[in-house]
PDB file of N, CA, C and O in Angstrom:
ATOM      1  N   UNK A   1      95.428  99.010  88.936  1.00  0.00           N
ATOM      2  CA  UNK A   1      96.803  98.617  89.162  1.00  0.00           C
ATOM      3  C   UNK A   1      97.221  98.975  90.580  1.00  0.00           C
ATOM      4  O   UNK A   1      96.824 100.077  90.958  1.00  0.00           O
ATOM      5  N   UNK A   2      97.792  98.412  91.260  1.00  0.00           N
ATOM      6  CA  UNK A   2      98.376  98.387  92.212  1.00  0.00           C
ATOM      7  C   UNK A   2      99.433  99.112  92.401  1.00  0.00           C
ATOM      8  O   UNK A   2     100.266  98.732  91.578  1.00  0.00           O
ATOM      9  N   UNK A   3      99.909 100.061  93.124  1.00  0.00           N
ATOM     10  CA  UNK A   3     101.023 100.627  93.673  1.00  0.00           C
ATOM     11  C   UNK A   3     102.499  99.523  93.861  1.00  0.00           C
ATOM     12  O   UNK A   3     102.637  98.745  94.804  1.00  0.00           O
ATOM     13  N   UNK A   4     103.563  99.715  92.639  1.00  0.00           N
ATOM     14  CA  UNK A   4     104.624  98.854  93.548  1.00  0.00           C
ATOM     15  C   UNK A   4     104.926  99.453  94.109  1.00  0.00           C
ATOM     16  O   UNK A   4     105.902  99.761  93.426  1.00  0.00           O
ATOM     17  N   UNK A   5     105.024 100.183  95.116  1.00  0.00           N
ATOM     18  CA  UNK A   5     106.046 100.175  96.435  1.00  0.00           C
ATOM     19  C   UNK A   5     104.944 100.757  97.326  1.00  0.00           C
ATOM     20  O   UNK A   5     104.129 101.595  96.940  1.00  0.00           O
ATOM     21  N   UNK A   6     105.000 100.220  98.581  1.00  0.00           N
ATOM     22  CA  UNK A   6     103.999 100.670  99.646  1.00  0.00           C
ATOM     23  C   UNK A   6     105.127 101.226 100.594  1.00  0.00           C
ATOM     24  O   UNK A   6     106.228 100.718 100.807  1.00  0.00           O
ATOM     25  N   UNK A   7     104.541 102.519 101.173  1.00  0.00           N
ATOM     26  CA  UNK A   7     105.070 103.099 102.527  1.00  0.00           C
ATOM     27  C   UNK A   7     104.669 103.373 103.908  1.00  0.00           C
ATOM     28  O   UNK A   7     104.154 104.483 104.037  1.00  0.00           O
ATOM     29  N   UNK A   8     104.764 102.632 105.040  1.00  0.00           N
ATOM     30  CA  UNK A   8     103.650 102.819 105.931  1.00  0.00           C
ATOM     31  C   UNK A   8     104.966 103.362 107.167  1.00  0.00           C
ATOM     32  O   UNK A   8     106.135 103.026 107.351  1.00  0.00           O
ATOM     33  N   UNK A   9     104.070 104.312 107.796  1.00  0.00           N
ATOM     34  CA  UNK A   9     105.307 104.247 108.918  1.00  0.00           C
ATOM     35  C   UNK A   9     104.613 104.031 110.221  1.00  0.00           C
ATOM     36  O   UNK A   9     103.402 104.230 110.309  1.00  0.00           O
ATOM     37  N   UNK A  10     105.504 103.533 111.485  1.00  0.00           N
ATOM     38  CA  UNK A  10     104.840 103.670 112.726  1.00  0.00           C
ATOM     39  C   UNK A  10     105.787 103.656 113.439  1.00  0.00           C
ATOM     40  O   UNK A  10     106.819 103.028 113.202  1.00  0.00           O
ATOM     41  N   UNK A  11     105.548 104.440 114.551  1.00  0.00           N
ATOM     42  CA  UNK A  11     106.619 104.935 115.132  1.00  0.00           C
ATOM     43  C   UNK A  11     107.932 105.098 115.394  1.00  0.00           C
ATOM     44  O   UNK A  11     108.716 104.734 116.270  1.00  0.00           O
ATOM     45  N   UNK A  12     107.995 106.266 113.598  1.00  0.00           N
ATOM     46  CA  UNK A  12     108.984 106.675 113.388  1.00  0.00           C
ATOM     47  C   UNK A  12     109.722 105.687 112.662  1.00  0.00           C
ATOM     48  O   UNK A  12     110.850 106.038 112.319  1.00  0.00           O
ATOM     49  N   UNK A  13     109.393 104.660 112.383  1.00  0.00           N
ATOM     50  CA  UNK A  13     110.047 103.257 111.741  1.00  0.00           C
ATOM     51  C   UNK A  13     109.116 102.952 110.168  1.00  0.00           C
ATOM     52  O   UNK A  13     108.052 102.336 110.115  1.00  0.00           O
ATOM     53  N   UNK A  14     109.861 103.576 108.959  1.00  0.00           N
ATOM     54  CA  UNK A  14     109.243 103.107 107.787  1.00  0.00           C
ATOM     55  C   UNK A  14     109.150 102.065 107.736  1.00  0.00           C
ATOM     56  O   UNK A  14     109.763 101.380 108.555  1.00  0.00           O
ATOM     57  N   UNK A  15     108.386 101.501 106.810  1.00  0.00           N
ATOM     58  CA  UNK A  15     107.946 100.006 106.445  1.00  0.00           C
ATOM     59  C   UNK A  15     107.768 100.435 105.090  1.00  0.00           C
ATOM     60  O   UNK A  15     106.740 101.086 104.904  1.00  0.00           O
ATOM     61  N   UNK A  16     108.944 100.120 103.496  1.00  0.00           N
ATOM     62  CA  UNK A  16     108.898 100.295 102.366  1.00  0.00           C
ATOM     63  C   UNK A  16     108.898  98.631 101.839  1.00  0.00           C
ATOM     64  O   UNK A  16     109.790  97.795 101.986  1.00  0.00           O
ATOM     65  N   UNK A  17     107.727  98.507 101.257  1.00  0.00           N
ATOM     66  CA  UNK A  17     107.718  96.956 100.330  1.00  0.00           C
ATOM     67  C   UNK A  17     107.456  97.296  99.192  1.00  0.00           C
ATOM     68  O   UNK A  17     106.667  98.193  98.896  1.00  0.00           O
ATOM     69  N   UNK A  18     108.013  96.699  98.518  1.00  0.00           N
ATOM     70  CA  UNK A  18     108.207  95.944  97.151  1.00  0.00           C
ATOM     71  C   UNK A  18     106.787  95.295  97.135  1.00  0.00           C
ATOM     72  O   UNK A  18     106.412  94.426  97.922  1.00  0.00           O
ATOM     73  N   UNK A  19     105.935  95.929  95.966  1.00  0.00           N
ATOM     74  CA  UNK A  19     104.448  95.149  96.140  1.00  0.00           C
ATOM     75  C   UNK A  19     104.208  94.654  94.424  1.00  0.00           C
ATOM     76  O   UNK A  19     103.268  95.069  93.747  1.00  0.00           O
ATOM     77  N   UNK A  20     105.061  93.879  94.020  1.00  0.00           N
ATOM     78  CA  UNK A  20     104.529  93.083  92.572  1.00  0.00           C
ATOM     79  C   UNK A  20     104.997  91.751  92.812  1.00  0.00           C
ATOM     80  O   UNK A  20     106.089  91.386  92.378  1.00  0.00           O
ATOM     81  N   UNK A  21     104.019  90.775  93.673  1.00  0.00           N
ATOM     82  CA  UNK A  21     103.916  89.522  93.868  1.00  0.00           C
ATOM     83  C   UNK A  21     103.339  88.672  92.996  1.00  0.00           C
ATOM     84  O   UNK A  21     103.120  87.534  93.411  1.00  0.00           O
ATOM     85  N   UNK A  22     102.999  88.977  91.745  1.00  0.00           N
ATOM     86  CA  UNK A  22     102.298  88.561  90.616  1.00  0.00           C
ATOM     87  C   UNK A  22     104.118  87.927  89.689  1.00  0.00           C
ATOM     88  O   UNK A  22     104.430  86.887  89.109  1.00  0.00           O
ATOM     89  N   UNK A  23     104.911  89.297  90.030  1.00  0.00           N
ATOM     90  CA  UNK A  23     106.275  88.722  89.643  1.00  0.00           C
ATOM     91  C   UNK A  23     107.555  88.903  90.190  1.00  0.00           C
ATOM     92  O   UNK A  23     108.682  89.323  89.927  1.00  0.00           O
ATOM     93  N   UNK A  24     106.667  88.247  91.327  1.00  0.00           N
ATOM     94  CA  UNK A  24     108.061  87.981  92.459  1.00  0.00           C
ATOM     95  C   UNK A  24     109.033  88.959  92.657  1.00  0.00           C
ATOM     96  O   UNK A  24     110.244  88.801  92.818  1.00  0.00           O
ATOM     97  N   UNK A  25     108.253  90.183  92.622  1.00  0.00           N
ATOM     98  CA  UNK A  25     108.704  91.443  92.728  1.00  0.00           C
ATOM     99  C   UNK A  25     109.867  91.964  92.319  1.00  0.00           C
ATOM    100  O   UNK A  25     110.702  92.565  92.995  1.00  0.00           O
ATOM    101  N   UNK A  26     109.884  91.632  90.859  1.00  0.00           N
ATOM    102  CA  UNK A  26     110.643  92.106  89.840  1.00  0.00           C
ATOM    103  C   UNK A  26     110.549  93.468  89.938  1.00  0.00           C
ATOM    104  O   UNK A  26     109.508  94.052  90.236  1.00  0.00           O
ATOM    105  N   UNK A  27     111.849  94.124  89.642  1.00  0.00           N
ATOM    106  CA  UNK A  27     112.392  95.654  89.833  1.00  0.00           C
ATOM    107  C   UNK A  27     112.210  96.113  88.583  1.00  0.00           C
ATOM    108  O   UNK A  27     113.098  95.815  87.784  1.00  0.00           O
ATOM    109  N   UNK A  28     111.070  96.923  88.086  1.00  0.00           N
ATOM    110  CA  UNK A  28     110.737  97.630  86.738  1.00  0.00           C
ATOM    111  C   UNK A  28     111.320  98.941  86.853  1.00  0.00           C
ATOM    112  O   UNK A  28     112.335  98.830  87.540  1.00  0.00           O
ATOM    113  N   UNK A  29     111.157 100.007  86.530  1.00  0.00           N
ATOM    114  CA  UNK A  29     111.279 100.989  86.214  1.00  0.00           C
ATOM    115  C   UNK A  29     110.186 101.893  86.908  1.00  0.00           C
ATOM    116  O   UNK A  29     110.688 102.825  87.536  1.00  0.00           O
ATOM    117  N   UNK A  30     108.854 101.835  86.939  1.00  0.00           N
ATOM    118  CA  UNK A  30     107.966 102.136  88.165  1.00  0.00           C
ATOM    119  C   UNK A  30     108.615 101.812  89.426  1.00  0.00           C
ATOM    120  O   UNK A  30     108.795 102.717  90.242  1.00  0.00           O
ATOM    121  N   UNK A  31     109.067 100.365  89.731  1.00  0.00           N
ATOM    122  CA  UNK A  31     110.060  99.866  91.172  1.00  0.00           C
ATOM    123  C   UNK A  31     110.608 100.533  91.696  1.00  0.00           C
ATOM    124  O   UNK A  31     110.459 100.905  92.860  1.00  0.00           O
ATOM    125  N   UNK A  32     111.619 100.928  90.681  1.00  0.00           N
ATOM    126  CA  UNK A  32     112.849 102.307  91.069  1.00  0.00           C
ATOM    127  C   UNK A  32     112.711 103.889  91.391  1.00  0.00           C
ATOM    128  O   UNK A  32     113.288 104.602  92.212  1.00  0.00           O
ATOM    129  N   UNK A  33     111.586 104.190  90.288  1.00  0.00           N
ATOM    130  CA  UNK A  33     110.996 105.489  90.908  1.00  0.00           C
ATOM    131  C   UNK A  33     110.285 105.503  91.981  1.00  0.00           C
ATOM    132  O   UNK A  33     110.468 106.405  92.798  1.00  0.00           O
ATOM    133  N   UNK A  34     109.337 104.518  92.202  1.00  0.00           N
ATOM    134  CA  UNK A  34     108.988 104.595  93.652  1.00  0.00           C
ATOM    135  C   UNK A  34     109.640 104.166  94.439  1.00  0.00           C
ATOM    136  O   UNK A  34     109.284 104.834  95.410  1.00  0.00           O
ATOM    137  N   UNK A  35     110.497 103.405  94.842  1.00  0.00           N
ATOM    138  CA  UNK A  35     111.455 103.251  95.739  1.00  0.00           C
ATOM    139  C   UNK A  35     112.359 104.913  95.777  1.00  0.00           C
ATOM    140  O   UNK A  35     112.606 105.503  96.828  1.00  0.00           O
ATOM    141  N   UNK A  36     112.648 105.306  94.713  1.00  0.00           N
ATOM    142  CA  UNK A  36     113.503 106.918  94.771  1.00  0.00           C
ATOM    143  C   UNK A  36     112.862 107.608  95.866  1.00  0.00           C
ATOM    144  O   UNK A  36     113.324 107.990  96.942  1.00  0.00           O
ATOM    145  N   UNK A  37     111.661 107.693  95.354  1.00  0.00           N
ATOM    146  CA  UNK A  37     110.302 108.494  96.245  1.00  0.00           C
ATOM    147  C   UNK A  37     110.348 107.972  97.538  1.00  0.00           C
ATOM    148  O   UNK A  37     110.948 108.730  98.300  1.00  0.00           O
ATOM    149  N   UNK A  38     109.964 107.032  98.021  1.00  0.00           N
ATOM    150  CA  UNK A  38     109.948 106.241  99.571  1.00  0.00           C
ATOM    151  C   UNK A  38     111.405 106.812 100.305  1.00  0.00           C
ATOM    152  O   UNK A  38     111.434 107.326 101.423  1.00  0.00           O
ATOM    153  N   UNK A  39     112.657 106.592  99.377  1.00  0.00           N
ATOM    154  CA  UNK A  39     113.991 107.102 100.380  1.00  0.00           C
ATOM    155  C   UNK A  39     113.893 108.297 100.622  1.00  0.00           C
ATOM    156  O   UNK A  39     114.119 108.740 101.748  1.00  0.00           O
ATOM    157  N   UNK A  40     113.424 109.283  99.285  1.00  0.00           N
ATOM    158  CA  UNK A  40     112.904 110.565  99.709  1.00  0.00           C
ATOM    159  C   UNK A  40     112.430 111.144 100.928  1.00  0.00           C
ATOM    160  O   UNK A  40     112.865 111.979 101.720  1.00  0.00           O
ATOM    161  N   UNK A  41     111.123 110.251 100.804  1.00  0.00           N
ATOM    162  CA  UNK A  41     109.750 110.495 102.062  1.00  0.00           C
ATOM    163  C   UNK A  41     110.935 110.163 103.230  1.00  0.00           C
ATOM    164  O   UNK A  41     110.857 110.938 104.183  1.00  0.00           O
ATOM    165  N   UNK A  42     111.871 109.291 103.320  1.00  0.00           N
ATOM    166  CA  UNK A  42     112.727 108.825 104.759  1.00  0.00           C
ATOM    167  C   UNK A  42     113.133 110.552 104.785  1.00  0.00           C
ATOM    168  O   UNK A  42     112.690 111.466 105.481  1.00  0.00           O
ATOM    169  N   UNK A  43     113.887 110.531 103.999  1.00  0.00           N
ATOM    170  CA  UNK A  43     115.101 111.470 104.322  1.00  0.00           C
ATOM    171  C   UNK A  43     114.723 112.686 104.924  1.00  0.00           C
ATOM    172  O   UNK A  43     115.348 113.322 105.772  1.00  0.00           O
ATOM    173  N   UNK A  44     113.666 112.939 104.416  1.00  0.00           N
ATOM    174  CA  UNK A  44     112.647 114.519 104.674  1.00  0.00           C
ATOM    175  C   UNK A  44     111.373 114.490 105.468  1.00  0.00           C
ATOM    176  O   UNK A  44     110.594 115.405 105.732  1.00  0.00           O
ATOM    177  N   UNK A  45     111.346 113.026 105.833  1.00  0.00           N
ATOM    178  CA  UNK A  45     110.012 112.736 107.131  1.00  0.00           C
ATOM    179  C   UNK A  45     110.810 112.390 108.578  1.00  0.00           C
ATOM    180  O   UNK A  45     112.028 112.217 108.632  1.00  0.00           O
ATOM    181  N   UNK A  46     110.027 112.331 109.584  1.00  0.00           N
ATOM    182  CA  UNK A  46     110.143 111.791 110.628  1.00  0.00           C
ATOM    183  C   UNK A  46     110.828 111.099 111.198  1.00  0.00           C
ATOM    184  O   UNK A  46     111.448 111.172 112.259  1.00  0.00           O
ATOM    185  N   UNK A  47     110.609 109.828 109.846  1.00  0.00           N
ATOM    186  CA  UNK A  47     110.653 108.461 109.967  1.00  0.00           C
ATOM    187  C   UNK A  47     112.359 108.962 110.469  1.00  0.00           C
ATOM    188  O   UNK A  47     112.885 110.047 110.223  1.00  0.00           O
ATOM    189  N   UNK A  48     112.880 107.957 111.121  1.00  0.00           N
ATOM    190  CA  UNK A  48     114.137 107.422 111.465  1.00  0.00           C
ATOM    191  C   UNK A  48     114.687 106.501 110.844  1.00  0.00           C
ATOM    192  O   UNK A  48     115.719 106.794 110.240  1.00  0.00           O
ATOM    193  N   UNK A  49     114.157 105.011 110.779  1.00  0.00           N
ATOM    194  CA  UNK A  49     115.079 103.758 110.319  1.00  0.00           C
ATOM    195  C   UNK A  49     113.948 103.507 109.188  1.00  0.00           C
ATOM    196  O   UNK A  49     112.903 104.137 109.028  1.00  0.00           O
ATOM    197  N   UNK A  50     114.467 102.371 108.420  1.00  0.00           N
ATOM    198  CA  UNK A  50     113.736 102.002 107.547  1.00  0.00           C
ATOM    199  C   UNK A  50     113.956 100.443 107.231  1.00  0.00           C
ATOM    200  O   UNK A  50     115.080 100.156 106.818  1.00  0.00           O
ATOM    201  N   UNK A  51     113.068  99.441 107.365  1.00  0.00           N
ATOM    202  CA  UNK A  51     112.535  98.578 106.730  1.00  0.00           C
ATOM    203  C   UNK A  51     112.402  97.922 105.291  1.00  0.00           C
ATOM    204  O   UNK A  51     111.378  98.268 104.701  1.00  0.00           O
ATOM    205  N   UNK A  52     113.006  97.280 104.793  1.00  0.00           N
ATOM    206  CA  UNK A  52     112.615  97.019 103.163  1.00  0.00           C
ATOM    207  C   UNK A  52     112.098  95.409 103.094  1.00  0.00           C
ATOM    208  O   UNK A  52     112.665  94.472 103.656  1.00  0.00           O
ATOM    209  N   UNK A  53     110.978  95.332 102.330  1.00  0.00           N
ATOM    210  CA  UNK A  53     110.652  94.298 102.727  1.00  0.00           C
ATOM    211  C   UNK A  53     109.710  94.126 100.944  1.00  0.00           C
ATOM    212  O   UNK A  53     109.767  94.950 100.031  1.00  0.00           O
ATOM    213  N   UNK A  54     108.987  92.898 100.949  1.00  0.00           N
ATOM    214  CA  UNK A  54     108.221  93.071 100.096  1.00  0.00           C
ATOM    215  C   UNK A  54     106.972  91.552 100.272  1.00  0.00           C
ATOM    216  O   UNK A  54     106.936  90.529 100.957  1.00  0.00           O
ATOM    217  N   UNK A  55     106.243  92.088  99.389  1.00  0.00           N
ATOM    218  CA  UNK A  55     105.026  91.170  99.165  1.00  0.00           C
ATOM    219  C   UNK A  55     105.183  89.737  98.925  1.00  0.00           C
ATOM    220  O   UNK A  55     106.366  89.405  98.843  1.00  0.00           O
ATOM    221  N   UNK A  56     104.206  88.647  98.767  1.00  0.00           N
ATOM    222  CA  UNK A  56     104.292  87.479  98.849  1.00  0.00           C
ATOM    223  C   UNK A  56     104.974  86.544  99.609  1.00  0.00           C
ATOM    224  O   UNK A  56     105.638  86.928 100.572  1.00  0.00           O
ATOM    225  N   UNK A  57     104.888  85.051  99.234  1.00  0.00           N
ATOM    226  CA  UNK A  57     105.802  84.130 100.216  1.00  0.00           C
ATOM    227  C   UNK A  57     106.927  83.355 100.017  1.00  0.00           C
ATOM    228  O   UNK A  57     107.531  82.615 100.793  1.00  0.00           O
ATOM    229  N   UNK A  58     107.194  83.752  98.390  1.00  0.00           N
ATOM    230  CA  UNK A  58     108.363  82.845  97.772  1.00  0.00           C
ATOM    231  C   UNK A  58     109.605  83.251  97.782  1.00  0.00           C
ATOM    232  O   UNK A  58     110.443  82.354  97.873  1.00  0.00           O
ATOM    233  N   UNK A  59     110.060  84.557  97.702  1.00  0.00           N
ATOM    234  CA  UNK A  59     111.095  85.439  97.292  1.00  0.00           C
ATOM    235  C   UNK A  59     110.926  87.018  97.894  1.00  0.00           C
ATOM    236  O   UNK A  59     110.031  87.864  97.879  1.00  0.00           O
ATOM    237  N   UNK A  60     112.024  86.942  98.323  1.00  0.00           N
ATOM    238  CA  UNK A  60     111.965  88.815  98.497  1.00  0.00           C
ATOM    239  C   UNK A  60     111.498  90.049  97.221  1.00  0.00           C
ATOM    240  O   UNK A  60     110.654  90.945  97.255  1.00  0.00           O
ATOM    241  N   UNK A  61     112.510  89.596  96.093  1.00  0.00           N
ATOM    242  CA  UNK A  61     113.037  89.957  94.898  1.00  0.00           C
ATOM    243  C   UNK A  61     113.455  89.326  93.784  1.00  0.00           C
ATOM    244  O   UNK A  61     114.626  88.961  93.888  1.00  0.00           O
ATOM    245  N   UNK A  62     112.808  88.988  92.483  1.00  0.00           N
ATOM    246  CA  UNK A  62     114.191  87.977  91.885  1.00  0.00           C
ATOM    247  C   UNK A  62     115.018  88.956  91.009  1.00  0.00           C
ATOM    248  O   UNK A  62     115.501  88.553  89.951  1.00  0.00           O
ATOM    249  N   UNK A  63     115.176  90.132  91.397  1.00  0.00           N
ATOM    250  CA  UNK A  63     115.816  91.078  90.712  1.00  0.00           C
ATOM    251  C   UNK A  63     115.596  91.537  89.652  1.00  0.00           C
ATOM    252  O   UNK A  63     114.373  91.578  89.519  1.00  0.00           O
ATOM    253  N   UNK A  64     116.290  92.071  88.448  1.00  0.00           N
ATOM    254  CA  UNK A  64     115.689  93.013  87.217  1.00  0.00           C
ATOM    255  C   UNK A  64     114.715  92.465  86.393  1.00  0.00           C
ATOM    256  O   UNK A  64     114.952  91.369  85.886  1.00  0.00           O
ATOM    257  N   UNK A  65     113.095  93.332  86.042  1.00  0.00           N
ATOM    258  CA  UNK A  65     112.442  92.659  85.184  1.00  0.00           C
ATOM    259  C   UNK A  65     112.941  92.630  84.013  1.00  0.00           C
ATOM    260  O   UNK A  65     113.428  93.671  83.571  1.00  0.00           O
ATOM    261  N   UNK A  66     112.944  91.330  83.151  1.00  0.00           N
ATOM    262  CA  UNK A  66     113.944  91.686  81.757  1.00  0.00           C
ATOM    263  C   UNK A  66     112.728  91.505  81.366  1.00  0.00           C
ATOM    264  O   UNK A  66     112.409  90.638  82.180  1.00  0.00           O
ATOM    265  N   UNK A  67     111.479  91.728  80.507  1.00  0.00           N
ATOM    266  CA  UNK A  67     110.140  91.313  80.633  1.00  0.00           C
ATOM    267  C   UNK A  67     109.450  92.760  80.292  1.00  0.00           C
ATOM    268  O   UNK A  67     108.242  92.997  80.311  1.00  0.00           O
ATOM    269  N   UNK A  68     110.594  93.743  79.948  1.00  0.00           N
ATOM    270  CA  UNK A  68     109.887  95.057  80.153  1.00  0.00           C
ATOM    271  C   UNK A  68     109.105  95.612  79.263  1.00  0.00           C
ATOM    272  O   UNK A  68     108.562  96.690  79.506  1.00  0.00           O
TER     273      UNK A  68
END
């Protein structure tokens, strides 16, 4: 399984995506805790600004998985 949420930083600039392109990166409950975690890692790392972005080419998000 794949990690939903990826965190990469570079200089000083997070890069947090949304990584479930299988479903158009529907917001589960894994989504939210790792996203909790990623604002975390901002708040208490380095990083400065932050990025939100996510996987695939159709949609950013189609918002809540009801699917759960």
């Amino acid at each position: 399984m794949n990690a939903p949420v990826l965190y990469e930083s570079h200089d000083r600039v997070a890069v947090i995506t949304i990584n479930r392109p299988e479903k158009r990166n529907a917001i589960n409950a894994a989504v939210v805790e790792e996203l909790v975690g990623a604002w975390r890692r901002l708040n208490n790392g380095e990083d400065r600004v932050a990025v939100l972005t996510a996987t695939g080419d159709d949609c950013f998000t189609v918002g809540a998985d009801l699917r759960v």
